[in-house]
C-alpha positions as CSV (number, residue, x, y, z in Angstrom):
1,X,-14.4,-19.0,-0.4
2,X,-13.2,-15.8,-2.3
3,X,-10.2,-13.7,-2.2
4,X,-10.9,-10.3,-2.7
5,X,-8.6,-7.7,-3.6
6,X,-9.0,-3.8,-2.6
7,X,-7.2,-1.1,-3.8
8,X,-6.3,2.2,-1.7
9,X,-9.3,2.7,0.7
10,X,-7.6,6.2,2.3
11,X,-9.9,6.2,5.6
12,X,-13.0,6.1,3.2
13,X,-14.6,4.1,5.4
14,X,-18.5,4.7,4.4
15,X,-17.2,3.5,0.0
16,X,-15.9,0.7,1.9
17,X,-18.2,-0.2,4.4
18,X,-20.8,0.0,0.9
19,X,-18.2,-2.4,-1.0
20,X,-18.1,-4.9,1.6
21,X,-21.9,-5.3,1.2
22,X,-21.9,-5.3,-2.6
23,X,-19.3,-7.9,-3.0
24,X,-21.3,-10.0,-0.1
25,X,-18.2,-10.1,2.0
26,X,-18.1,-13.1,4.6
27,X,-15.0,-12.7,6.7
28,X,-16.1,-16.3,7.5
29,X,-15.2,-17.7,4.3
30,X,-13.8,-14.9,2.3
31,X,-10.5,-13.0,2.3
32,X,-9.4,-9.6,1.8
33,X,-6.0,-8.5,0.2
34,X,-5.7,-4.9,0.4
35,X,-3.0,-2.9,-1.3
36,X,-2.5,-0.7,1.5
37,X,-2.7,3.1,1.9
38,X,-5.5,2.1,4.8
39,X,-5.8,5.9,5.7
40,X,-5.2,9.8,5.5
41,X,-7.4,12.1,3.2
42,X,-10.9,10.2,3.3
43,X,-11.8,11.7,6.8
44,X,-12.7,8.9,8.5
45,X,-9.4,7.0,9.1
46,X,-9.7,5.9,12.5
47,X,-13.0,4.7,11.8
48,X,-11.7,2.6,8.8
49,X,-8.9,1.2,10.9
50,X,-11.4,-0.1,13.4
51,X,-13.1,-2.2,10.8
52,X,-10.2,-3.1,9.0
53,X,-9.1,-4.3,12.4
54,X,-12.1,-6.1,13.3
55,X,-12.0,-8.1,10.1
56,X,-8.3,-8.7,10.9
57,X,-8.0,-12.7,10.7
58,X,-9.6,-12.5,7.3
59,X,-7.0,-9.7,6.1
60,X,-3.6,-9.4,4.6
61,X,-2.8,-6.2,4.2
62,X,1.0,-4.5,3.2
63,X,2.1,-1.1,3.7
64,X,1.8,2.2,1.9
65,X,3.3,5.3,2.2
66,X,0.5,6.9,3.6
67,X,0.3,4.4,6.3
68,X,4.4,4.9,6.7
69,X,3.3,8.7,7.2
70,X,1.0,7.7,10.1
71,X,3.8,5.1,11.9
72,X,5.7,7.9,11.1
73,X,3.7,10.8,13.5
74,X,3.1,8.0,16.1
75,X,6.8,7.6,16.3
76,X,7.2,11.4,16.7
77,X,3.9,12.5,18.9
78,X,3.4,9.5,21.3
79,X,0.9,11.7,23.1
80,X,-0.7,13.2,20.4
81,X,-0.4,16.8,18.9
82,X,-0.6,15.7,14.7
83,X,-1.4,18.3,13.0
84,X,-3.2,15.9,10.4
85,X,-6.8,15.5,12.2
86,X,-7.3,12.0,11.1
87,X,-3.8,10.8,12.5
88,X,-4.9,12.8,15.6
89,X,-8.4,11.0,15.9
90,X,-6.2,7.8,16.1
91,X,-3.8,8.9,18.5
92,X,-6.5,10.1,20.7
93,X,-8.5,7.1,20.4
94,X,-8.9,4.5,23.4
95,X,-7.8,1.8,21.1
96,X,-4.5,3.7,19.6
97,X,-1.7,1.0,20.4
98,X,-3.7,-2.1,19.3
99,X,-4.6,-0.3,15.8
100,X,-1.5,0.8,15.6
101,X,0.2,-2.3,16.8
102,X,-1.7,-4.3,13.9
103,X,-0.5,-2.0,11.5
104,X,2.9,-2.0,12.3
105,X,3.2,-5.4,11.6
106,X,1.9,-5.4,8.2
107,X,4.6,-6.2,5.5
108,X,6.0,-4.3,2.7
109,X,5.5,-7.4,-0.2
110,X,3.2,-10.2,0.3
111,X,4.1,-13.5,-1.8
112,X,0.9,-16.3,-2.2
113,X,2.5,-19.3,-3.8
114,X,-0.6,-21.2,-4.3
115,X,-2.1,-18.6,-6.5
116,X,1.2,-16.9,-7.9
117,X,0.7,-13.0,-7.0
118,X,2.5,-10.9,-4.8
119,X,0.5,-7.9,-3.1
120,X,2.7,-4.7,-3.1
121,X,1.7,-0.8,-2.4
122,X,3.7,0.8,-5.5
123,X,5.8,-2.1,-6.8
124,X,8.8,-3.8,-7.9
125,X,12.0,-2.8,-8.9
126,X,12.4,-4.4,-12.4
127,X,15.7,-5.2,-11.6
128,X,15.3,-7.2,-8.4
129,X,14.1,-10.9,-8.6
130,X,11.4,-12.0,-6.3
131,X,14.0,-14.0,-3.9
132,X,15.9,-10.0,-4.0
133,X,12.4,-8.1,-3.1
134,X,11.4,-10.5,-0.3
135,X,14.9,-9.9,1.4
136,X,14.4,-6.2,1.0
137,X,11.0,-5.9,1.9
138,X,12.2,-8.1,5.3
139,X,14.8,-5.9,6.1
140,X,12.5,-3.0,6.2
141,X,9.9,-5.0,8.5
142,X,12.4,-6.3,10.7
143,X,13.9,-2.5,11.4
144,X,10.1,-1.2,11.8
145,X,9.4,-3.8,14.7
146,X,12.9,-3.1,16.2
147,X,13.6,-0.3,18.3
148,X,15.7,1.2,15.3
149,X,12.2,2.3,13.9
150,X,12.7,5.8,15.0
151,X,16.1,6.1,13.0
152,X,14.5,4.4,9.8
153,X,11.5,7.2,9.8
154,X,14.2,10.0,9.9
155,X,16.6,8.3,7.4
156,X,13.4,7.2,5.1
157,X,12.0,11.0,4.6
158,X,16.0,12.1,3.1
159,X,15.0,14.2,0.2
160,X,18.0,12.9,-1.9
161,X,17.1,10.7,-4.5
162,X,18.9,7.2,-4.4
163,X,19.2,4.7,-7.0
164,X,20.1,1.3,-7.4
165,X,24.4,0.8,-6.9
166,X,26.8,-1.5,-5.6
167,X,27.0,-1.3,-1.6
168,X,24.5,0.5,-0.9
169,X,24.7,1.2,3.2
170,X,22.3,-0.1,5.4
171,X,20.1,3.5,5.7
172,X,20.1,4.2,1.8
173,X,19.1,0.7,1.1
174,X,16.2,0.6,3.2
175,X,15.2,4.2,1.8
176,X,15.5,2.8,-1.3
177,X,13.2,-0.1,-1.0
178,X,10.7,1.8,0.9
179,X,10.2,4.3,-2.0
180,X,9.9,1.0,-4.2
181,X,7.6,-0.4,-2.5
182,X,5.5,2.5,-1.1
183,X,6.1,5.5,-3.7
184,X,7.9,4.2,-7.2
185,X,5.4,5.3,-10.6
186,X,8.0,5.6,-12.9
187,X,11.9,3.8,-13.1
188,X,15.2,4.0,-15.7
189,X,16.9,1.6,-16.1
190,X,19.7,2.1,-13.9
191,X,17.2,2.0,-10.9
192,X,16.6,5.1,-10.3
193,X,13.0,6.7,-9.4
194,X,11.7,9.6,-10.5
195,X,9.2,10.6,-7.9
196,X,8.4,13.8,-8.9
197,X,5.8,12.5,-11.8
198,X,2.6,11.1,-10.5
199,X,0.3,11.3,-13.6
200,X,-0.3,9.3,-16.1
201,X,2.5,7.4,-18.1
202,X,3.6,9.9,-20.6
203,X,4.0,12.8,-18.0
204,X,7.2,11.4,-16.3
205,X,10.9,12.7,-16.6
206,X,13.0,11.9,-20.2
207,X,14.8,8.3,-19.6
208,X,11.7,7.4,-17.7
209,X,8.9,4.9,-17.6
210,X,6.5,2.9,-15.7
211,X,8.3,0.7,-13.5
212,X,5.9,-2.2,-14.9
213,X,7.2,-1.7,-18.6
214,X,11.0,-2.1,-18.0
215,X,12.6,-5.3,-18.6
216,X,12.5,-7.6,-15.5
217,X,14.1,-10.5,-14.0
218,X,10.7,-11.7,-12.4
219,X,9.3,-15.0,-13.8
220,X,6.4,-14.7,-15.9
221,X,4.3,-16.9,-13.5
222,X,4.2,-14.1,-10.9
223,X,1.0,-11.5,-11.2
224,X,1.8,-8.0,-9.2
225,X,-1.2,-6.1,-7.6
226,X,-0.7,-3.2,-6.6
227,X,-2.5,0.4,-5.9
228,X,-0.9,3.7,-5.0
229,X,-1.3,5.5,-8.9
230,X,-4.9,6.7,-9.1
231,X,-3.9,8.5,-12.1
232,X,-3.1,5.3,-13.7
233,X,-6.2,4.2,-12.6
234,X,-7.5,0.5,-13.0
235,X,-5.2,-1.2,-15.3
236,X,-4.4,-4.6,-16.0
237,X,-1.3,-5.6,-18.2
238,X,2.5,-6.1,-18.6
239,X,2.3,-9.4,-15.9
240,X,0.4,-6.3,-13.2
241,X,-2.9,-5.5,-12.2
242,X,-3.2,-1.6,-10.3
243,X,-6.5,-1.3,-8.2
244,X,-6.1,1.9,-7.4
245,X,-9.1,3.8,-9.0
246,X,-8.8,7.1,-7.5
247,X,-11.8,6.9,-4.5
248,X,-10.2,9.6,-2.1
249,X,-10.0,11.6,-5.1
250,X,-13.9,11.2,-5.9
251,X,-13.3,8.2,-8.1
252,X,-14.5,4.5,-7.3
253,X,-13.4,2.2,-4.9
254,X,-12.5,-1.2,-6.4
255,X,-12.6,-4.7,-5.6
256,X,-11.2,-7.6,-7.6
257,X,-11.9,-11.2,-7.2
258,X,-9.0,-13.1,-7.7
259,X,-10.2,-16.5,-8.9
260,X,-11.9,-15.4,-12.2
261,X,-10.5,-11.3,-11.8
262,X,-14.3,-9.7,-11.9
263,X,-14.2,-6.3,-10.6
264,X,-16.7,-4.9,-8.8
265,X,-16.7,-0.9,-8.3
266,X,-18.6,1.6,-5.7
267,X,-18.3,5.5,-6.1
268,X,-17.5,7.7,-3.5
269,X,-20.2,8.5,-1.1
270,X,-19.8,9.8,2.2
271,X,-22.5,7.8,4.4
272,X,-22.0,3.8,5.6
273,X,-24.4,1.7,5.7
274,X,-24.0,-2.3,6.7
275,X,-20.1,-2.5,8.2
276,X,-20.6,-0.4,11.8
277,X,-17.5,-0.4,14.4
């Protein structure tokens, strides 16, 4: 058995489907962790979802903000009418609410204890323990599957920057942690985000830096994986690992495998070959 872990796919389902194969992927025996950002950009979203879905028991996936984006329009155009053509594919689709169902569920931060990593879209607030980032990341899961989720997606997409203060209300704090989880590059070190920057460390704000460089109050024993900065690119240091490698942007798609970290890349391609739906 092998875990394998997959940075941001962005409905580009043929690299995918041709990573699958190349990494000999047996949802039998094998997992897949997948840093989320499932769709939007590569073209084929809905058809990505499908196989995603169809691999499901042998998948842990957690949310990104491009997969927010698409609960988002669901919320908003229950009959269709998107304007973005992949989100519309999927809300025209015959399987719509069981795709969207699935991915609804999916959590913000992912914790395995036996092998010490937690499985996040963007990150960690330096300043949050792991005990403080599993009860945020709950609180935002718990509202999503609740019938508040209409509310969250209209408080979540403030333009307002919020940082990290004392009694914070219930709205801020969960527009806070979504932007941590699903969009944070660079932090200070009062907790605020600067979300404007999404190059490469060295093009944020002054009294910025990468979230992953700031002093933490994580233990040392905890690995992050994480995707979401194809501009950072594939990068492995500071107790982190990013797998995003830029696919939808004509990069690579890359897999890790987490027992002995080999990395195994596929370029952008539009055609599919093994993985059909």
């Amino acid at each position: 058995m092998s875990i394998w872990v997959i940075g941001d796919i962005q409905g580009c389902y043929g690299t995918f489907s041709r990573l699958l194969e190349k990494i000999n992927f047996d949802p039998a025996s094998d997992q897949l962790w997948l840093t989320g950002d499932l769709v939007n950009r590569g073209g084929q979203s809905l058809e990505t979802m499908r196989l995603i879905y169809s691999l499901r028991s042998s998948v842990t996936s957690v949310l990104g903000n491009h997969d927010i984006h698409l609960l988002a329009e669901d919320c908003k155009f229950p009959h269709g009418g998107s304007r973005n053509r992949e989100f519309e594919a999927i809300f025209q689709a015959h399987d719509r609410k069981k795709l969207l169902k699935w991915l609804n569920k999916r959590p913000m931060l992912y914790q395995d204890k036996t092998t010490k990593h937690l499985l996040v879209h963007a990150g960690l607030l330096p300043r949050w323990t792991v005990r403080e980032a599993l009860g945020m990341a709950s609180e935002v899961e718990n509202i999503l599957q609740s019938k508040k989720r209409g509310k969250y997606f209209k408080k979540v997409y403030a333009r307002h920057s919020i940082g990290l203060v004392p009694n914070l209300g219930v709205w801020r704090r969960m527009r806070l942690a979504t932007n941590v989880f699903t969009r944070m590059r660079f932090a200070n070190a009062r907790g605020r985000l600067d979300l404007k920057s999404s190059g490469r460390p060295g093009s944020q704000n002054k009294g910025f830096k990468p979230w992953f460089e700031a002093k933490h109050k994580r233990k040392k024993k905890w690995t992050i994986l994480f995707g979401h900065w194809a501009a950072l690119g594939l990068y492995e240091g500071h107790g982190v690992i990013c797998l995003d490698s830029g696919c939808v942007w004509g990069g690579k798609l890359t897999a890790m495998r987490l027992e002995d970290r080999t990395f195994v890349q596929v370029k952008r391609k539009k055609s599919c070959l093994k993985y059909s739906v």
